[in-house]
VEXVO-843988 format. One record per residue (C-alpha): residue number from 1; residue in one letter; x, y, z. Coordinates in nm, 3 decimals, decimal comma, always signed. Example, Ala and Ser with C-alpha at 12.3 -4.5 7.8 and 13.67 -1.06 7.14 Angstrom:
BEGIN
i / aa / X / Y / Z
1 / A / +1,230 / -0,450 / +0,780 .
2 / S / +1,367 / -0,106 / +0,714 .
***
This chain:
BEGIN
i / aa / X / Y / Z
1 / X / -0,408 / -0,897 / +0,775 .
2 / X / -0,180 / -0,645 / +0,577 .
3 / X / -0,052 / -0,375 / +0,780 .
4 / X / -0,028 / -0,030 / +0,597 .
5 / X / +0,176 / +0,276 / +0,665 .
6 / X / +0,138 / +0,640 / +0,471 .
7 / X / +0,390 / +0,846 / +0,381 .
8 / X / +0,343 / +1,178 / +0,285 .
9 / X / +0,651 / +1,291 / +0,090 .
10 / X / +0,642 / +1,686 / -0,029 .
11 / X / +0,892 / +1,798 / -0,227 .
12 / X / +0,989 / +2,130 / -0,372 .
13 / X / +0,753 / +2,023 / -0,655 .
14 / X / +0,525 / +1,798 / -0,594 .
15 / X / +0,420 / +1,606 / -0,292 .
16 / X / +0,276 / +1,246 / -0,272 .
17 / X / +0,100 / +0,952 / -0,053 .
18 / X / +0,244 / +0,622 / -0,063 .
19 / X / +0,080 / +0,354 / +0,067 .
20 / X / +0,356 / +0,078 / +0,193 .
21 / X / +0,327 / -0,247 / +0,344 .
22 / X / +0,558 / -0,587 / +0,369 .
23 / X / +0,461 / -0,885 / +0,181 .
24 / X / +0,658 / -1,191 / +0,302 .
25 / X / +0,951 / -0,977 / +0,341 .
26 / X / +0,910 / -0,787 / +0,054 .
27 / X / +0,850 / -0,400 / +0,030 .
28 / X / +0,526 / -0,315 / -0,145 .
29 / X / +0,431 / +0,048 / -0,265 .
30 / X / +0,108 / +0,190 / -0,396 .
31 / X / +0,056 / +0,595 / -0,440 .
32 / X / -0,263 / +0,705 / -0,390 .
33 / X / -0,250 / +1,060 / -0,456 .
34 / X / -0,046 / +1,331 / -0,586 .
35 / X / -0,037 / +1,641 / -0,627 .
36 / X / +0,162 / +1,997 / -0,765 .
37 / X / +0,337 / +2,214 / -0,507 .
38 / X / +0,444 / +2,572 / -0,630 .
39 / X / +0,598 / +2,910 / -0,483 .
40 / X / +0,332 / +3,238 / -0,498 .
41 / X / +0,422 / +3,551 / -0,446 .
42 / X / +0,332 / +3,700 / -0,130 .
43 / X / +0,320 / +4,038 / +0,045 .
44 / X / +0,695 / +4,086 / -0,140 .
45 / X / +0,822 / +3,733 / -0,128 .
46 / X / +0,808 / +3,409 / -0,266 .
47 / X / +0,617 / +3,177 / -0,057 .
48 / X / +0,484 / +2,828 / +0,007 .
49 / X / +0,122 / +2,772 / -0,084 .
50 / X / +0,134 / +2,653 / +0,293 .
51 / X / -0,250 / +2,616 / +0,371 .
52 / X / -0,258 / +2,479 / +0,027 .
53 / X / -0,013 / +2,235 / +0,097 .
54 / X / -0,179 / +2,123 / +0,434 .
55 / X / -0,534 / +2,089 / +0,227 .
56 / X / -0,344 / +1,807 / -0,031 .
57 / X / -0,224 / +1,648 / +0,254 .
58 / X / -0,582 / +1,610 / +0,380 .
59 / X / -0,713 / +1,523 / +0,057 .
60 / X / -0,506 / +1,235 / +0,026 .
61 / X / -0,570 / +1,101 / +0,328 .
62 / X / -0,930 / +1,109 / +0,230 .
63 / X / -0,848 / +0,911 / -0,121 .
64 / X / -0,649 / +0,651 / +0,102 .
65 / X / -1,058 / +0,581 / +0,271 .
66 / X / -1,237 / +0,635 / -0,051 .
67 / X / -1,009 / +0,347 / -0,178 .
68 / X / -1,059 / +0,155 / +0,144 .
69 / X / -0,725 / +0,125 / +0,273 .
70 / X / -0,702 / +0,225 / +0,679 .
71 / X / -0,287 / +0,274 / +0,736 .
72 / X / -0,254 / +0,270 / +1,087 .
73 / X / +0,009 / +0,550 / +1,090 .
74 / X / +0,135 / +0,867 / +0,887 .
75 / X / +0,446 / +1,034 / +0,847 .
76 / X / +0,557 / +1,372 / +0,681 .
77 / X / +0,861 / +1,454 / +0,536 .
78 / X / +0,932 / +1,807 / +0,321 .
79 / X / +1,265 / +1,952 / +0,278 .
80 / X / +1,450 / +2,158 / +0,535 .
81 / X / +1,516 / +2,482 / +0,672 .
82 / X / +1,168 / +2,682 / +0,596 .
83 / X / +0,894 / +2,723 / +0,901 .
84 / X / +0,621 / +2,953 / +1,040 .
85 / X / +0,560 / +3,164 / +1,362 .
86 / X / +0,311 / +3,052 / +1,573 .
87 / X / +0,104 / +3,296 / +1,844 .
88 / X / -0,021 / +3,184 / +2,183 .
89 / X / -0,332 / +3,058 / +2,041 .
90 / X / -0,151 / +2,801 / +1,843 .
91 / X / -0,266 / +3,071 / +1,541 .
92 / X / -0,038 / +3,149 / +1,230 .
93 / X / +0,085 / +3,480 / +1,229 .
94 / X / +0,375 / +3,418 / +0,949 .
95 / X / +0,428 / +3,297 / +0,618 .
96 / X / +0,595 / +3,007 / +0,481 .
97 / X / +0,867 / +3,256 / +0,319 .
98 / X / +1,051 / +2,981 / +0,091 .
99 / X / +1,449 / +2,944 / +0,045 .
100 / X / +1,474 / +3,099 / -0,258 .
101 / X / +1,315 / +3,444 / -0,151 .
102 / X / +1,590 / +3,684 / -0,145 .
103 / X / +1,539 / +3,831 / +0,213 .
104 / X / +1,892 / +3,674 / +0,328 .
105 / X / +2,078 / +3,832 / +0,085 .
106 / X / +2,409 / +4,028 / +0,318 .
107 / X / +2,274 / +3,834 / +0,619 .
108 / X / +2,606 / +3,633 / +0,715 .
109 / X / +2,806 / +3,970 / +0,656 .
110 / X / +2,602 / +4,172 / +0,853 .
111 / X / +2,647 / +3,987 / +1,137 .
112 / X / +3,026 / +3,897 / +1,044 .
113 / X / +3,082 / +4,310 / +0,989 .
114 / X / +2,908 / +4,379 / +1,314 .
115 / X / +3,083 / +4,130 / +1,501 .
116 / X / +2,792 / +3,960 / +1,660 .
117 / X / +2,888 / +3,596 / +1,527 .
118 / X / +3,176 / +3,479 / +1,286 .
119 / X / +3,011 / +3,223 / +1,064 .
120 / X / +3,381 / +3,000 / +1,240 .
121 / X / +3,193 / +3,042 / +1,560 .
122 / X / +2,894 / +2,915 / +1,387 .
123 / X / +3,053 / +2,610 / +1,198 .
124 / X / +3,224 / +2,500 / +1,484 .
125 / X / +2,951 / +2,469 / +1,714 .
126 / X / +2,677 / +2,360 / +1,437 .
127 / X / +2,813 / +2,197 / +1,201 .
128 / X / +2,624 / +2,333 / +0,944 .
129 / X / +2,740 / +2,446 / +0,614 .
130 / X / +2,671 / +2,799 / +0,521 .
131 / X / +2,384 / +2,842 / +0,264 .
132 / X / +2,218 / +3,209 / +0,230 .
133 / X / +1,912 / +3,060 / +0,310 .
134 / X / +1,972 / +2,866 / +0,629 .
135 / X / +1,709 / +2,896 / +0,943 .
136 / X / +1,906 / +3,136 / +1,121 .
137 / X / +1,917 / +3,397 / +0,842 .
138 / X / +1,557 / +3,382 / +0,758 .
139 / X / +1,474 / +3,450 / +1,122 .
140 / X / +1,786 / +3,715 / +1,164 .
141 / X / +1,592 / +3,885 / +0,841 .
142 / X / +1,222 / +3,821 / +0,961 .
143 / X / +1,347 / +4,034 / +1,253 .
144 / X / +1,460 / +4,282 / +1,030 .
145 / X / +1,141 / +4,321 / +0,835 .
146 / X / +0,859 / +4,188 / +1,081 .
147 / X / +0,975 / +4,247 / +1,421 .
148 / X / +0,611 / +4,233 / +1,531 .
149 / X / +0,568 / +3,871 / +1,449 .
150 / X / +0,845 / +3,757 / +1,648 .
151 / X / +0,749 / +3,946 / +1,954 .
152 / X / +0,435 / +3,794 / +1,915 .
153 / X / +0,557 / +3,471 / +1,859 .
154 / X / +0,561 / +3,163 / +2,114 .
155 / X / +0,686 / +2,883 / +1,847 .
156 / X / +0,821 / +2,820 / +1,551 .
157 / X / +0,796 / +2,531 / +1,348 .
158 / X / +0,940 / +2,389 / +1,041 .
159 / X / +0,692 / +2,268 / +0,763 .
160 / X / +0,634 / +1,969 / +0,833 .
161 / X / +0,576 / +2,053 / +1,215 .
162 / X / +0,356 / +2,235 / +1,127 .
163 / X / +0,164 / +2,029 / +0,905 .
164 / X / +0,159 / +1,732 / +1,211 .
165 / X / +0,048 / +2,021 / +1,455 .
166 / X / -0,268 / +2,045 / +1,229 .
167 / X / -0,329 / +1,723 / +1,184 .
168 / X / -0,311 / +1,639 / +1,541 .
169 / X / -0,297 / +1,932 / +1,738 .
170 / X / +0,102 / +1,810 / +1,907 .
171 / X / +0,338 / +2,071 / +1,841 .
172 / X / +0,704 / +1,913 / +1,786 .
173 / X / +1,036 / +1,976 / +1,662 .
174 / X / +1,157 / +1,667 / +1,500 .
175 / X / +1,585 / +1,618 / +1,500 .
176 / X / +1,665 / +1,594 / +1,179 .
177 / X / +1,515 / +1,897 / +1,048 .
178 / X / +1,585 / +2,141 / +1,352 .
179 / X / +1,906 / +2,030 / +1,268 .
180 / X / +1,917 / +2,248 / +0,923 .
181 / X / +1,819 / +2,577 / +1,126 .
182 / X / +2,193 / +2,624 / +1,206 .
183 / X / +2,104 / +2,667 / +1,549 .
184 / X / +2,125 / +2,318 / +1,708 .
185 / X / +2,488 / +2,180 / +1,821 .
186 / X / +2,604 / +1,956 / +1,674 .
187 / X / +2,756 / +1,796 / +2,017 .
188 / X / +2,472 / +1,826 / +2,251 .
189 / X / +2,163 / +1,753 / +1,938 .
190 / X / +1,998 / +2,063 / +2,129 .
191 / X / +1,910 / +2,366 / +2,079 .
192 / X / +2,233 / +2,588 / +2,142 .
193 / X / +2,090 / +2,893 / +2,372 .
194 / X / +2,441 / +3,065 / +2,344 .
195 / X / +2,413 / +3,120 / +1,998 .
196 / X / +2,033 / +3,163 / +2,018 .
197 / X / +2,099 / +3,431 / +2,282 .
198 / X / +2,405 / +3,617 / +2,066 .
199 / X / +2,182 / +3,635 / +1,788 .
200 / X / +1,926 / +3,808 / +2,012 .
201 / X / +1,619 / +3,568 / +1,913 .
202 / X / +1,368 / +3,461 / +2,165 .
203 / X / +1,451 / +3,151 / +2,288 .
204 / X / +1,073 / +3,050 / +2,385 .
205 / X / +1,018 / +2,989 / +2,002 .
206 / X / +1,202 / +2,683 / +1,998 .
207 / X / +1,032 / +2,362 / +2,101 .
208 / X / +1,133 / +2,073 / +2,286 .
209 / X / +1,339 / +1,894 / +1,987 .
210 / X / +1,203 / +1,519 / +1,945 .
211 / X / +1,373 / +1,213 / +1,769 .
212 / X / +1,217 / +1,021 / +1,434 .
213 / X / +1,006 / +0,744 / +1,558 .
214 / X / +0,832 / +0,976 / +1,836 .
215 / X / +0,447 / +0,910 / +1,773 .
216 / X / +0,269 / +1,248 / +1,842 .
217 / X / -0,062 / +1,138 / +1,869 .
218 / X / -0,361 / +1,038 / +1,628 .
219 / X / -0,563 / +1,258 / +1,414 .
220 / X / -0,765 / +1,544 / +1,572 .
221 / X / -1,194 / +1,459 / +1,585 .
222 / X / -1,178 / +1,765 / +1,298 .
223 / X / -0,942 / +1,590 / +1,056 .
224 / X / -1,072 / +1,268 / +1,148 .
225 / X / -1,467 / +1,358 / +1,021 .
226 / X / -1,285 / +1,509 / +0,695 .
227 / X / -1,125 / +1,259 / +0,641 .
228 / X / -1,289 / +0,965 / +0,721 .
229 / X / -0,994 / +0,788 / +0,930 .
230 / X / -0,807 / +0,781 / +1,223 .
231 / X / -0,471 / +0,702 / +1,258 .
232 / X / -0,094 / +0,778 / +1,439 .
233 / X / +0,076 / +1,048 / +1,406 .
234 / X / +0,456 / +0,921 / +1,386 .
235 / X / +0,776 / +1,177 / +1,305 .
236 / X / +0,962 / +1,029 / +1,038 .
237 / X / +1,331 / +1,192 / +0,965 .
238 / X / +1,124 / +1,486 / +0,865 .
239 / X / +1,393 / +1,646 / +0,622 .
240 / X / +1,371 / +1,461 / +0,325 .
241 / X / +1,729 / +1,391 / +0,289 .
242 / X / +1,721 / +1,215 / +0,634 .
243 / X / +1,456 / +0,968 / +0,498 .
244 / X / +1,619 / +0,919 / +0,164 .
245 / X / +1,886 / +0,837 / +0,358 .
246 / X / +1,749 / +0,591 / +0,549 .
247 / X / +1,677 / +0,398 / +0,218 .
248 / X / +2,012 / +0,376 / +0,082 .
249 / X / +2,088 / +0,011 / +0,025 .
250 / X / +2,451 / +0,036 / +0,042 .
251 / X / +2,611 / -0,305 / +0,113 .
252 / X / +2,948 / -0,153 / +0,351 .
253 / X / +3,090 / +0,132 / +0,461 .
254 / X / +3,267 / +0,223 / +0,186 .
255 / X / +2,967 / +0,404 / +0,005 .
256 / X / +2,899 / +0,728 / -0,066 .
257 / X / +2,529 / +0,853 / -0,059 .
258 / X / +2,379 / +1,038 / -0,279 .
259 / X / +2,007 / +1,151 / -0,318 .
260 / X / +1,931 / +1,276 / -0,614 .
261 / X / +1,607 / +1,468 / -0,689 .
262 / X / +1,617 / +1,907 / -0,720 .
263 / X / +1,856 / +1,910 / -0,496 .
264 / X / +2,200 / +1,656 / -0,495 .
265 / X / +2,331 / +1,561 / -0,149 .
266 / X / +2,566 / +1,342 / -0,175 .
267 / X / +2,760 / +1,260 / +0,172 .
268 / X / +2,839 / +0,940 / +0,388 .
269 / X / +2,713 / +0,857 / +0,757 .
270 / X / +2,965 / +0,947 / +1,027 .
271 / X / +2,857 / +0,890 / +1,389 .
272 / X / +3,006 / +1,229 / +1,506 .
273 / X / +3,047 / +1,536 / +1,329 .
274 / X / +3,335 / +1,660 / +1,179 .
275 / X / +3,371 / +2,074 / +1,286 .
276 / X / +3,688 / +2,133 / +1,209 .
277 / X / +3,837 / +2,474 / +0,967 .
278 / X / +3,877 / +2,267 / +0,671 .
279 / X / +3,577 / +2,098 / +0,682 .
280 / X / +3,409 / +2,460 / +0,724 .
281 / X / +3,642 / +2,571 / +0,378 .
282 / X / +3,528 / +2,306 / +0,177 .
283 / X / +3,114 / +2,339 / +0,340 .
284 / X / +3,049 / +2,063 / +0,430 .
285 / X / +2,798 / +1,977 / +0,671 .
286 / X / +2,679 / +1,818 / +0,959 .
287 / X / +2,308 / +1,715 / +0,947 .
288 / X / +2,104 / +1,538 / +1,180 .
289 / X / +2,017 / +1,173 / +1,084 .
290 / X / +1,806 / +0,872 / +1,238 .
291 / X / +1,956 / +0,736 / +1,558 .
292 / X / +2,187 / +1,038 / +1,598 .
293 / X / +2,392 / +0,955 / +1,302 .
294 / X / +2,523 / +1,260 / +1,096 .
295 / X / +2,442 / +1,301 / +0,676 .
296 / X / +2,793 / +1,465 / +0,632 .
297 / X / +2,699 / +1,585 / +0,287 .
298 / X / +2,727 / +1,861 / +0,047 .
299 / X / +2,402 / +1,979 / -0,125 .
300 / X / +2,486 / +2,082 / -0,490 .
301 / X / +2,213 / +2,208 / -0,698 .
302 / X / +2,093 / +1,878 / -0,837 .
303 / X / +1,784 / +1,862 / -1,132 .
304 / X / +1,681 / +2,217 / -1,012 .
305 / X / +1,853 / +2,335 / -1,381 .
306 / X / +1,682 / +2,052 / -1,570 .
307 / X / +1,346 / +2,081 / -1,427 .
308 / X / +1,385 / +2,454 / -1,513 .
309 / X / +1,525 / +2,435 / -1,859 .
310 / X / +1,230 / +2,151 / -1,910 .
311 / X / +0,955 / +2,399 / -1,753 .
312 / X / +1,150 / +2,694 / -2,027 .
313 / X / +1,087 / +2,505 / -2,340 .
314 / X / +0,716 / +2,473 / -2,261 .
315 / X / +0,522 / +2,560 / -2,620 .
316 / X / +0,234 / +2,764 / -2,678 .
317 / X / +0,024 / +2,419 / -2,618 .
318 / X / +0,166 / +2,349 / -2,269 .
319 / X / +0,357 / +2,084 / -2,443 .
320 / X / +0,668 / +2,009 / -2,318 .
321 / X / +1,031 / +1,796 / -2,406 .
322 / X / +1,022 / +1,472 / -2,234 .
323 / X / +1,335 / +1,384 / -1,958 .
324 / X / +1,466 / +1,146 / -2,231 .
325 / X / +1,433 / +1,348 / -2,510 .
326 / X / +1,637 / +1,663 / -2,317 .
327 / X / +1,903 / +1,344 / -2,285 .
328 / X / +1,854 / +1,275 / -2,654 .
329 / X / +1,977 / +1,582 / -2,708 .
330 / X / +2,242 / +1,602 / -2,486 .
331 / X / +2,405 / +1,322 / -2,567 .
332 / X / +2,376 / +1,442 / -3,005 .
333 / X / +2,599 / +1,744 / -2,833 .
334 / X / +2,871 / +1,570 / -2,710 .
335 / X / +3,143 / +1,744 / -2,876 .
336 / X / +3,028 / +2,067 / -2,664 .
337 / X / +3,218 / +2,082 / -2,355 .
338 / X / +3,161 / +2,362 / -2,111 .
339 / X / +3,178 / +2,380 / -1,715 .
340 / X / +2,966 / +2,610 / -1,477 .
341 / X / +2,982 / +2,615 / -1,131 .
342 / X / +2,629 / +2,450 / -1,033 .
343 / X / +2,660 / +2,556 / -0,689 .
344 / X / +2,642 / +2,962 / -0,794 .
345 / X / +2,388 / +3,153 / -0,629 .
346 / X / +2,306 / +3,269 / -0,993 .
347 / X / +2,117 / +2,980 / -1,065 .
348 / X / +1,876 / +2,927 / -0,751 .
349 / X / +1,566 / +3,163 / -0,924 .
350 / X / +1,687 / +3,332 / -1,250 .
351 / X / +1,475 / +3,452 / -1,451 .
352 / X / +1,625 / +3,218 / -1,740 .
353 / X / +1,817 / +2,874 / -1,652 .
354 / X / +1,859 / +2,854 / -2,016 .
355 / X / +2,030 / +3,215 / -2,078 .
356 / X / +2,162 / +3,193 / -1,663 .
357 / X / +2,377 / +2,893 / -1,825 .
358 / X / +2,474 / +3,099 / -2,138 .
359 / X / +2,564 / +3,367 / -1,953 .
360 / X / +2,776 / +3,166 / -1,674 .
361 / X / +2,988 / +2,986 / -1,971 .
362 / X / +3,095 / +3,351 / -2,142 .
363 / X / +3,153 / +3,536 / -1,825 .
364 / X / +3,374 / +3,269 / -1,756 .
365 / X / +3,561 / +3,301 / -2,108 .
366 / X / +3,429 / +2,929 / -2,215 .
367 / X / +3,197 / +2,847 / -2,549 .
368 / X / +2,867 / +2,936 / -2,506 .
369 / X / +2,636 / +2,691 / -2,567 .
370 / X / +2,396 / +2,776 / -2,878 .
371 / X / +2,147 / +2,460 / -2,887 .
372 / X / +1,914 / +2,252 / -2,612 .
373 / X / +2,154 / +2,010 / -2,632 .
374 / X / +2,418 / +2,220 / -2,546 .
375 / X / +2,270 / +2,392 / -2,243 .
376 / X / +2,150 / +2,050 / -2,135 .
377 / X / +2,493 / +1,915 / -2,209 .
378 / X / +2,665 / +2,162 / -1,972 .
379 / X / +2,456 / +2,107 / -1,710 .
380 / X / +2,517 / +1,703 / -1,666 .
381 / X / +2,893 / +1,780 / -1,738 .
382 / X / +2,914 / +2,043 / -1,484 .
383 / X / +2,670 / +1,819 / -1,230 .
384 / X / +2,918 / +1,524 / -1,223 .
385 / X / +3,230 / +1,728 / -1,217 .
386 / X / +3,083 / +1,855 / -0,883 .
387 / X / +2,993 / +1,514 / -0,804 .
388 / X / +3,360 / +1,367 / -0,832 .
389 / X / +3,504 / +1,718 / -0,661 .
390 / X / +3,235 / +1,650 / -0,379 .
391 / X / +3,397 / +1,286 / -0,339 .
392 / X / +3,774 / +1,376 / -0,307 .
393 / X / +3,648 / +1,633 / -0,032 .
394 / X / +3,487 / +1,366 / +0,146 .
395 / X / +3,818 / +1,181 / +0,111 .
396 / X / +4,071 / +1,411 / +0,223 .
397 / X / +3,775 / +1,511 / +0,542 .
398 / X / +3,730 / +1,177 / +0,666 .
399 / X / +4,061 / +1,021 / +0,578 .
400 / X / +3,890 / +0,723 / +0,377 .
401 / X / +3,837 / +0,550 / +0,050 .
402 / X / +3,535 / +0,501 / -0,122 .
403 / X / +3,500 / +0,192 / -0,337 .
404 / X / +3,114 / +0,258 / -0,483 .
405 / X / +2,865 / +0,534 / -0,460 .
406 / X / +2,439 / +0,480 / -0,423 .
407 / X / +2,192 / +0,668 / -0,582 .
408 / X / +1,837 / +0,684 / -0,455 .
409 / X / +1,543 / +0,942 / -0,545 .
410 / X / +1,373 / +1,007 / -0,883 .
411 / X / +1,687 / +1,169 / -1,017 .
412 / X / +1,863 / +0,776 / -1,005 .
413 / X / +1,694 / +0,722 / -1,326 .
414 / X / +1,881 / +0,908 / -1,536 .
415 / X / +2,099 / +0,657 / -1,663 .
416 / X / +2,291 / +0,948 / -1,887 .
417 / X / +2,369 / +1,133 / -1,584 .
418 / X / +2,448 / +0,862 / -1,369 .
419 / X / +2,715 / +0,700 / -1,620 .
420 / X / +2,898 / +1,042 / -1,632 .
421 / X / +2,859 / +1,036 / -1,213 .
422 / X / +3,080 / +0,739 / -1,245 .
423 / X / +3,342 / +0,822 / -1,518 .
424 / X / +3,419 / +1,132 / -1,354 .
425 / X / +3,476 / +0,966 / -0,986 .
426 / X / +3,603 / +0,658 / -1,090 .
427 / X / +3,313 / +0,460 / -0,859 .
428 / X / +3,069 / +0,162 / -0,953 .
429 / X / +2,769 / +0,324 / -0,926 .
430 / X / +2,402 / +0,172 / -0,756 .
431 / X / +2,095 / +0,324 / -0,895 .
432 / X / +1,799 / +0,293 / -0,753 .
433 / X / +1,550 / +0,301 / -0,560 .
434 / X / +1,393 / +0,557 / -0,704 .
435 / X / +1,128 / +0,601 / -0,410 .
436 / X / +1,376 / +0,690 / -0,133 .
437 / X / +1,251 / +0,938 / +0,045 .
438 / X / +0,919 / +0,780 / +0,069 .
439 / X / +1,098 / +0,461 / +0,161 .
440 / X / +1,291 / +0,629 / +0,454 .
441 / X / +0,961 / +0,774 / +0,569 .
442 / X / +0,801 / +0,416 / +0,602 .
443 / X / +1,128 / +0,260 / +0,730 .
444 / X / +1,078 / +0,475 / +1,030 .
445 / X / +0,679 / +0,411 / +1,102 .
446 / X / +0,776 / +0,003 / +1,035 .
447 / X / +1,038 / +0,055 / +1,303 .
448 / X / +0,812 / +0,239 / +1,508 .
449 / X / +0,583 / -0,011 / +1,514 .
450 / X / +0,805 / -0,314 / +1,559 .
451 / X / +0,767 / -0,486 / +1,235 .
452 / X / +1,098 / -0,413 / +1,098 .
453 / X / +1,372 / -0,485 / +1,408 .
454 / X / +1,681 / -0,258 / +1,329 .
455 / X / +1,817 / +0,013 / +1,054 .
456 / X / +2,031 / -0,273 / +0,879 .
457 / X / +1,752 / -0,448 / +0,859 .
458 / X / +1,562 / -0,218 / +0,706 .
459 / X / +1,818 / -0,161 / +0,389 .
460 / X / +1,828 / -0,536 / +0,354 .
461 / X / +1,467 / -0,527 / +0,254 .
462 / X / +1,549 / -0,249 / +0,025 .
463 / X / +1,770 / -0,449 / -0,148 .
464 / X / +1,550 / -0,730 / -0,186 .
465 / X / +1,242 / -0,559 / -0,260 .
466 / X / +1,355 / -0,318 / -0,588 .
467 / X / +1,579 / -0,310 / -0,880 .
468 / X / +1,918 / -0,207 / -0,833 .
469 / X / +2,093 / -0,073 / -1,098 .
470 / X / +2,504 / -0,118 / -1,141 .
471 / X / +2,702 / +0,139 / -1,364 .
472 / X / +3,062 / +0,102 / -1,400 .
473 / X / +3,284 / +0,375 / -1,513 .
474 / X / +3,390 / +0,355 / -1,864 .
***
């Protein structure tokens, strides 16, 4: 009798459920619904869809029985650092405010000016890189703007928490992602109540933190009659980087990891975190992984610019350039060279990606790009210059060399980008699988559930079950 897991992998875009199962030692995949996930504006700010989100999630679950397939567990993984304030009832009483909402904007100085905490103090008992929109700022400016909700708060949770507690009712803070708040140490994998209490935050808000492979529970009667099944609840490496992690197939340690979808995070495994001032200089960070292992990683902007210059040249038809036709045109432009820095705060909402691009190249005294190709050239260019300055940090911080890199996530099929990934750090590139996150996410339940033994294991079937893709620099 097959034995199916579900994995319900949202993204900044679009979410999916993926159906996976082992067939004589092979991997199997089969999505069974998908759908779009968008930011609305909301009361000022731009916002998840977040009861929109948990309705999909449903839905698909629903599709899985219409189709006749019964998985016998569930996991969700989103991406990090968003959430929502719960009351005493268990009701909402916030909204999912997303990253790119401007809210945090003077945050870190505020608090550096005031001399409440040095983002040092921070790094050095976190581990956590400093992004404007981290956990701790969105809460630090939530208190700012709502007060109200977080006196009348008794939890928060992260999205996917959230998403589990209505499903089946257990509230839980899974590792990995309470990890990207800022506000868990790195040394203890708790929350840290010295920093919680500096920052004057009520500490009753933040739940008992519980590792992947913790099974919550099984779907509440409600969800259940909706949906038609029943199933476990299992926490997967919630973050989505911690489950497309999990998937990497890399054959040693010498591999560098990166997953590659809107965002890039490209990092190695370390089994304790590195804290020190020049790891804090060059922001790095220190994420929470599966069995306690840290992603020490740098998130660079990744596809974000392509999917936005893509969603730009949208015609009056809703047409739209294909991936491989923006490469088409890329690659007719390769006498342009230009370099932005992809990691600029100018380019996480402008208005324009196309003009935000034109605009970074003459500011900076370089040629402005005139043509699609151009734009779209600068962009890969300036993607896998970050890529091969992201490596020699990763170098000089761990004091080791890396002999290959793997790619994983939808953004390891662009064979344009990941050529220039490996001419401009000098390392053999792996492509593939494409699926990762979604992989990582069943890796976990199949672990949970004893029918894959340990984590090795687990990227051994990788490699066996999907096409892996070897680049060479040129």
């Amino acid at each position: 009798m097959t034995v199916y897991h579900l994995a319900v992998d949202i993204g900044a875009s679009s979410g999916r459920h993926i159906l996976g199962y082992l067939e004589d030692g092979i991997l199997k995949l089969k999505e069974i619904y998908r759908f779009e996930n968008r930011l609305i504006e909301k009361n000022g700010h731009l916002c998840w869809d977040i009861e929109g989100l948990l309705k999909h999630v449903k839905e698909g679950i629903a599709e899985c029985a219409r189709l006749g397939y019964r998985p016998v567990s569930l996991g969700i993984d989103t991406w990090a650092v968003d959430f929502v304030l719960l009351n005493e009832k268990g009701e909402r009483i916030s909204d999912a405010v997303a990253y790119r909402d401007e809210r945090t904007n003077g945050i870190r100085e505020e608090l550096e000016e005031k001399g409440i905490l040095s983002f040092r103090e921070q790094y050095a008992r976190t581990g956590i890189q400093y992004q404007k929109f981290n956990t701790v700022y969105q809460l630090l400016a939530l208190k700012k703007e709502h007060p109200e909700q977080l006196e009348q708060a008794e939890c928060m949770l992260m999205i996917p928490d959230y998403l589990n507690y209505m499903l089946c009712g257990k509230k839980a803070q899974e590792y990995t992602n309470a990890s990207t708040t800022a506000l868990v140490n790195a040394f203890t994998k708790d929350w840290d109540k010295e920093l919680i209490q500096k920052l004057d935050l009520p500490e009753r808000i933040f739940q008992k933190i519980s590792e992947p492979g913790t099974v919550l529970g099984e779907l509440s009667e409600e969800v259940q009659k909706k949906t038609g099944l029943n199933m476990k609840v299992i926490l997967p490496a919630t973050h989505d980087t911690g489950s497309a992690y999990l998937a990497v197939p890399a054959k040693d340690d010498n591999a560098v990891f990166l997953s590659s979808g809107t965002w890039s995070l490209l990092g190695v495994e370390n089994r304790e975190p590195i804290t020190s001032e020049e790891s804090m200089r060059q922001n790095l960070t220190n994420e929470g992984g599966y069995e306690y292992r840290f992603r020490y990683l740098k998130n660079i902007m990744g596809l974000w610019m392509i999917q936005n210059i893509r969603r730009e040249l949208t015609d009056e038809n809703g047409n739209r350039p294909s991936f491989p036709q923006l490469i088409e045109a890329a690659e007719q432009a390769k006498e342009f060279h230009a370099l932005v820095d992809v990691d600029d705060d100018r380019f996480l909402a402008p208005d324009s990606m196309i003009e935000e691009v034109k605009k970074a190249c003459a500011d900076s005294g370089q040629p402005v790009p005139k043509t699609t190709g151009e734009v779209m050239r600068t962009v890969y260019i300036s993607l896998a210059d970050d890529y091969r300055r992201a490596v020699a940090s990763l170098e000089g911080l761990t004091g080791r060399k890396y002999t290959s890199m793997n790619i994983v996530g939808g953004g390891s099929q662009d064979m344009y980008l990941n050529q220039m990934t490996a001419d401009a750090t000098g390392l053999t590139v792996y492509a593939g699988p494409t699926e990762g996150t979604a992989l990582g996410n069943l890796l976990v339940q199949m672990m949970t559930e004893n029918e894959i033994a340990l984590l090795q294991d687990a990227r051994n079937i990788i490699r066996e079950s999907f096409e892996i893709k070897e680049v060479k620099p040129q």
